[in-house]
C-alpha positions, -999 to 999 in steps of 0.1 A, spaced: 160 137 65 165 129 31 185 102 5 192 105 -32 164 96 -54 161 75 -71 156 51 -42 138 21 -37 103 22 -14 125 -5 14 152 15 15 134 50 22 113 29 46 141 14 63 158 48 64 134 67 81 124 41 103 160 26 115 185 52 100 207 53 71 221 22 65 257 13 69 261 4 30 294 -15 25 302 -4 -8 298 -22 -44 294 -60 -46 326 -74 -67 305 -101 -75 269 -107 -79 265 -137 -58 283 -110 -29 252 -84 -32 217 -86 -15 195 -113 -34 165 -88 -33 180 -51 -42 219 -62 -50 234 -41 -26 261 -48 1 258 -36 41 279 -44 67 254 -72 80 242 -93 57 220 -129 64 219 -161 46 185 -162 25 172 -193 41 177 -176 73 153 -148 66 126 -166 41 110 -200 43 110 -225 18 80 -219 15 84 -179 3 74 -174 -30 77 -133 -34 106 -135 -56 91 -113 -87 111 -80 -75 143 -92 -61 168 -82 -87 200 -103 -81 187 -144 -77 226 -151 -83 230 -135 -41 230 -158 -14 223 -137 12 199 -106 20 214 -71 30 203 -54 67 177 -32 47 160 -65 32 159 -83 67 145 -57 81 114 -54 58 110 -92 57 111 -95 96 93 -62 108 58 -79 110 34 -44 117 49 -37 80 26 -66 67 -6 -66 87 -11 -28 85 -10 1 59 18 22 52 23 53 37 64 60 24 80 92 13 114 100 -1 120 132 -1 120 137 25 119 100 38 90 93 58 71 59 69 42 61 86 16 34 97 -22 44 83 -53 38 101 -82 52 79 -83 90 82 -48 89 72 -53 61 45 -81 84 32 -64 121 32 -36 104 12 -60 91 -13 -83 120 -18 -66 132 -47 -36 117 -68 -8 98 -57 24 119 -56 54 99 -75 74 104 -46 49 84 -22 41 47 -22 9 33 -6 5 -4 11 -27 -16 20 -29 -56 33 -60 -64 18 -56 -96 41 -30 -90 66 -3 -108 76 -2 -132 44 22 -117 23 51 -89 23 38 -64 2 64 -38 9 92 -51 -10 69 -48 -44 58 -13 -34 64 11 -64 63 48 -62 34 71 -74 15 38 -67 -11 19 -43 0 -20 -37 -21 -46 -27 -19 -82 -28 -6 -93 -62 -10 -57 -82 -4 -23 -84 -29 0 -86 -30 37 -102 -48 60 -83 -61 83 -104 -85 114 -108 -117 96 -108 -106 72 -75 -102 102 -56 -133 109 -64 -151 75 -59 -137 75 -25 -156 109 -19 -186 97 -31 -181 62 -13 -170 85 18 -206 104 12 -230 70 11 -212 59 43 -220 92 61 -260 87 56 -256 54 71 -253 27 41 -229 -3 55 -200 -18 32 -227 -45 24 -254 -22 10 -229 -2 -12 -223 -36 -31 -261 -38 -39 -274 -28 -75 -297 1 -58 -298 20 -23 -316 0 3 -349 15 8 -346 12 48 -318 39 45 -329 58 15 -361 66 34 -347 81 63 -328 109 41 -348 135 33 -362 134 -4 -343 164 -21 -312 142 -10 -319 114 -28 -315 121 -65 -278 128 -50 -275 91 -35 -290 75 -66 -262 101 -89 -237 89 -60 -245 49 -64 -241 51 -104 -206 67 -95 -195 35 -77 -205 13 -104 -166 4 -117 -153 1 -83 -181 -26 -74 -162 -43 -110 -126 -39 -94 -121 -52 -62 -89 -40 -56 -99 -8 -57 -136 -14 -42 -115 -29 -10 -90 -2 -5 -119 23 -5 -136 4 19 -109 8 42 -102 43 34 -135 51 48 -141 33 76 -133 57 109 -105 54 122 
């Protein structure tokens, strides 16, 4: 299946998961579209309905002058699996599919592709990330992040220390623990000490440092 791009990352979602929507043509006004995206479908819900008062998330919603949230918006807000576990979306063709790790980490051994959005819940269940996802673009909690070159390859190397048996705790130390290091044979371990230099800016950037972890924890 595919839609027109450019598309937003809710509307792919929502397409491949649900269908196409039933889009009811241009909004005359702005107060008729969808508060978050501006668009018009045949079912559309009060705000207050869909978001507490409480809700805060308002930094990508495009049209504050709507009143009410399109089928595509409710959708996203309400599906709860969409904020307690990684996603990976496509649009072309439209594809969303839930990531546990080994899927999290095949994604993210190399580039992001501008036609795939990643969302990770660094602490699930506490905010809707999914409406801010961008394309070509990782999204946690309050940023986006590039994933470039050299994070593909941190997440090899970080991938690498976790196979010779150093826990999520040890790879935040300044050195390899010696009660690991000493079990590795001794022509391996001018690789792990090459391989902990390597994660030094990740243990600096914790976004990236906690999506790593969870790209290489198995699955």
């Amino acid at each position: 299946m595919t839609i027109a791009a450019p598309v937003d990352v809710v509307w792919a979602a929502y397409t491949a998961a649900v269908g196409t929507p039933n889009v009811a043509g241009a909004p005359e006004t702005r107060e008729a579209g969808c508060a978050r995206c501006g668009q018009i479908t045949a079912v559309m819900s009060p705000v207050g309905q869909v978001v507490s008062r409480r809700f805060t998330g308002y930094e990508s919603w495009t049209n504050l002058a709507g009143r009410r949230l399109c089928e595509v918006c409710v959708w996203v807000y309400r599906h709860r699996p969409l904020r307690t576990e990684a996603h990976i979306v496509t649009r072309d063709p439209v594809t969303l599919r839930s990531a546990d790790p080994t899927l999290l980490h095949q994604v993210l051994s190399t580039t992001i592709d501008p036609d795939t959005a990643v969302i990770v819940p660094l602490r699930p269940g506490r905010k809707h990330l999914l409406p801010d996802a961008r394309w070509g673009m990782v999204t946690v909690e309050d940023v986006h992040l590039k994933w470039q070159a050299d994070d593909a390859a941190r997440l090899e190397v970080m991938c690498r220390l976790r196979g010779h048996g150093f826990t999520e705790t040890m790879l935040g130390d300044d050195a390899p623990p010696y009660a690991v290091l000493c079990r590795l044979p001794a022509d391996e371990w001018p690789q792990v000490f090459d391989d902990w230099t390597r994660l030094t800016p990740w243990r600096r950037a914790d976004p990236w440092w906690e999506v790593g972890l969870r790209a290489t924890r198995r699955a």
